[in-house]
C-alpha positions in Angstrom: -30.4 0.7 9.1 -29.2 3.4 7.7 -28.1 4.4 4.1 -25.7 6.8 3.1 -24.5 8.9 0.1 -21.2 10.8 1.6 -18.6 12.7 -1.1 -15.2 11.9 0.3 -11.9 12.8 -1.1 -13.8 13.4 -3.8 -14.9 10.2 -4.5 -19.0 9.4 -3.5 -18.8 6.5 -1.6 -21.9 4.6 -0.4 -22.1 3.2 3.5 -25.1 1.5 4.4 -24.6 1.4 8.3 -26.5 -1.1 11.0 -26.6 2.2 13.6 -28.2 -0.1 16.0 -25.0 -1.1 16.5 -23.1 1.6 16.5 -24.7 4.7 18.3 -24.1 8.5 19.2 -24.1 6.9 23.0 -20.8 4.5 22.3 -19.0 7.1 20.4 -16.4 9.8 22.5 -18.5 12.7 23.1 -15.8 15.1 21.2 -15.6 12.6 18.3 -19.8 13.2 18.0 -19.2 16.8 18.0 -16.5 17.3 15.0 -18.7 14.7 13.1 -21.8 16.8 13.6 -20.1 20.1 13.2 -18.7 19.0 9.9 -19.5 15.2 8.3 -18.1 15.9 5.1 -14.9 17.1 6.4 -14.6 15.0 8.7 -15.3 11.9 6.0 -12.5 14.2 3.7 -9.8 14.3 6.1 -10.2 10.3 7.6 -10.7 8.9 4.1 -7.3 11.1 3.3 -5.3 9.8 6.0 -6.5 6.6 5.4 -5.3 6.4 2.1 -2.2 8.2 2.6 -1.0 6.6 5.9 -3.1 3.5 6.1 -2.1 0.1 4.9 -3.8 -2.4 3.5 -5.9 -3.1 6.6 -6.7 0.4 7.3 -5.6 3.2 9.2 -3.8 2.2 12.4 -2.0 4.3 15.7 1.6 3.5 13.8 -0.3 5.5 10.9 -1.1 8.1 12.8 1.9 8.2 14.1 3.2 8.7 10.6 1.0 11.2 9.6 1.5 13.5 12.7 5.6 12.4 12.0 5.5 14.1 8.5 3.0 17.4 9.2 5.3 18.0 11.7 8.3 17.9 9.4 6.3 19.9 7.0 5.7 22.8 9.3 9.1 22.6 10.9 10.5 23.3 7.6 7.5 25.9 6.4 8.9 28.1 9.5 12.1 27.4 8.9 12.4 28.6 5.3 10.4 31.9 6.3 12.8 33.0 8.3 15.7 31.8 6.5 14.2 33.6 3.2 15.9 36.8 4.9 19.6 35.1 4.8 20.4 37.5 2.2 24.3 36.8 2.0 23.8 32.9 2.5 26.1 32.8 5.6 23.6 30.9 7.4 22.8 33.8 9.8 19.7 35.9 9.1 20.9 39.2 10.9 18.1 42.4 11.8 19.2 44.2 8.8 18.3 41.6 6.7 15.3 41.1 8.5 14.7 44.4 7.5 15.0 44.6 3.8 12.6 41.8 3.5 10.0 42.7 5.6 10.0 45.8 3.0 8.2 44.0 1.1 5.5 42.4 3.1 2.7 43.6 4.4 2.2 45.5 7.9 1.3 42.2 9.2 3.4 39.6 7.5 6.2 41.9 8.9 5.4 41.6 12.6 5.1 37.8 12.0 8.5 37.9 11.2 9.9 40.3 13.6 7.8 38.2 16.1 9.7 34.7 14.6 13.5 36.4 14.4 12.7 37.3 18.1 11.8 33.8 18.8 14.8 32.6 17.0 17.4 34.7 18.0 17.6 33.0 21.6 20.9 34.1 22.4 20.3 38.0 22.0 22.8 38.5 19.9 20.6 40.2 17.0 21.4 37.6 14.4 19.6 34.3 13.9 21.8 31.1 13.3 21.0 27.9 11.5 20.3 26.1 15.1 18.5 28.6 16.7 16.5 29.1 13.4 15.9 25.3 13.3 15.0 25.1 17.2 12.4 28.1 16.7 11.2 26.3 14.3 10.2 22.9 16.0 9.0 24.8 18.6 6.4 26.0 16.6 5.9 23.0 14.5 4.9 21.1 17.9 2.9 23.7 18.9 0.6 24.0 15.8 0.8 19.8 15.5 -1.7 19.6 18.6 -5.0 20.0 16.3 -3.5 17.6 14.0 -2.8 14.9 16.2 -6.2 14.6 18.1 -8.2 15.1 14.8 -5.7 12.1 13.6 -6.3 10.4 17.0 -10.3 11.2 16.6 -10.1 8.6 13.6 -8.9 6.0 15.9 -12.2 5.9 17.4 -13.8 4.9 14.3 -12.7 1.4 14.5 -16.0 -0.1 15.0 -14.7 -4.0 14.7 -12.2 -3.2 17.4 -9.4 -4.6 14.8 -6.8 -1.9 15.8 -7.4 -0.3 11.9 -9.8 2.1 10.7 -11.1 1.5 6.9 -13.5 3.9 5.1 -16.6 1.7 5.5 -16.1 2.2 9.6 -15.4 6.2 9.4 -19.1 6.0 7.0 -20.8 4.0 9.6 -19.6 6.1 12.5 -21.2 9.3 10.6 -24.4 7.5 9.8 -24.2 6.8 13.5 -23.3 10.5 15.1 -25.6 12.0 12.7 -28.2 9.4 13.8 -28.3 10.8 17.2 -28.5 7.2 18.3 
């Protein structure tokens, strides 16, 4: 048996796990290695999705579902409103020149990550950006970057020691204890 003091979305929580039966050995290999590399971020970012996306059982695949749902709306519309920042007449178009005045005021890199994004955006060659091409570039990359998140929110799954299809705290603490255990 082991016992456990873990800080967690900044709460301390207590697990006291039976890591005879849960070992390193029944865990997914990558699962044992993001534990390892980082238990208290890992204990951070399950508790959080759990609270934020779980239910009263726990966290469950429609949850992560839901989670990776509204991080990718979140970055779809952090890329979007970049870009669109530089729509300095409001017709909905951001044009070159416009690109222009406001990568003035950015930094030498900041400015080629815009450049780089109006590129991106302006699909049709025209030198102007419009609201659907802006909006396209933009869940392009938001489904790009939403990879990592998904399999980290996925990786959580695998904490469901009961096999109840839901994740609670107490099993992300016990699968921990048992990673770090070595079992």
């Amino acid at each position: 048996m082991v016992n456990m003091w873990t800080i967690a979305g900044g709460a301390i929580l207590w697990a006291v796990a039976t890591v005879s039966a849960v070992t390193a050995a029944t865990l997914p290999e990558p699962l044992v290695k993001q534990i390892r590399g980082n238990p208290d971020g890992f204990a951070r970012q399950a508790t959080g999705a759990i609270l934020g996306h779980g239910g009263g059982r726990g966290l469950t695949a429609e949850g992560v579902a839901r989670l990776v749902a509204v991080e990718q709306a979140r970055l779809r519309a952090r890329e979007a409103a970049r870009l669109l920042s530089a729509d300095l007449d409001g017709d909905g178009r951001v044009t070159a020149d416009e690109l222009a005045a406001l990568a003035r005021l950015e930094d030498l890199s900041s400015r080629a990550g815009l450049e780089l994004m109006f590129r991106a955006a302006d699909a049709d060659g025209d030198g102007a950006a419009a609201m659907p091409e802006v909006y396209a570039m933009a869940e392009a990359r938001a489904t790009q970057a939403i990879t990592r998140t998904r399999s980290r929110a996925e990786a959580i799954l695998a904490c469901d020691r009961d096999g109840d299809g839901a994740v609670r705290i107490d099993e992300v603490l016990e699968t921990i204890a048992a990673a770090q255990a070595g079992g």
